[in-house]
N, C-alpha and C positions, 0 to 999 in steps of 0.2 A: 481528534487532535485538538489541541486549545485553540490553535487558530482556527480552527473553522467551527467554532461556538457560535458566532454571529450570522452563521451562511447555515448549520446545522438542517434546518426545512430544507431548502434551496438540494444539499448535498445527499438527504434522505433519498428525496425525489430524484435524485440525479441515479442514486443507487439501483431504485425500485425499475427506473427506467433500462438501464442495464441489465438488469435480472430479467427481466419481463426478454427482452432480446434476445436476451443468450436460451431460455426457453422455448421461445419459437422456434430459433435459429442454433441450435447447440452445437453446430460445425464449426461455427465463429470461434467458439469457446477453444477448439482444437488447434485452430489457425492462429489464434492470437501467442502474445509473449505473455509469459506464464510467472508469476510472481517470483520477487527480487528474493523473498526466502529459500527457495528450492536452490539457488546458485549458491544462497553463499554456506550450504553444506557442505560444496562438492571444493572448499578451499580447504589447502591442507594444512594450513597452519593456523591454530585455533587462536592466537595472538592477535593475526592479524583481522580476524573476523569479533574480536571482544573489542581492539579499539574501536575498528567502525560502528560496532553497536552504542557504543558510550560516545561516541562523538555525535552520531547521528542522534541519540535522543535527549541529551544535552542539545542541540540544534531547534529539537521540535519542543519539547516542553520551556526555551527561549520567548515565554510568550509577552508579546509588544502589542500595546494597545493604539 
């Protein structure tokens, strides 16, 4: 995402730290909440899931220096 251009190391390493956990520990992976994608398939009205898409990346591509 643009905003985290300047954190980009910092966020790799945050990644790689995560990944490495969930590998040792892959029950975590079972336990945990499960990405905001998988939900918003199960909306039934494709309208309401085109605006949240267009709002939300209008929001993130917003990028303030």
């Amino acid at each position: 995402m643009p905003q985290h251009y300047d954190i980009a190391d910092k966020l790799i390493e945050a990644f790689k730290s995560c990944i490495e956990k969930i590998h040792l520990n892959p029950e975590l992976y079972e336990s945990e909440s499960k990405a905001v994608y998988g939900m918003m398939a199960d909306i039934p009205d494709e309208a309401v899931t085109e605006e949240f898409l267009a709002f939300f990346m209008d929001e993130i591509y917003r990028y303030r220096e």
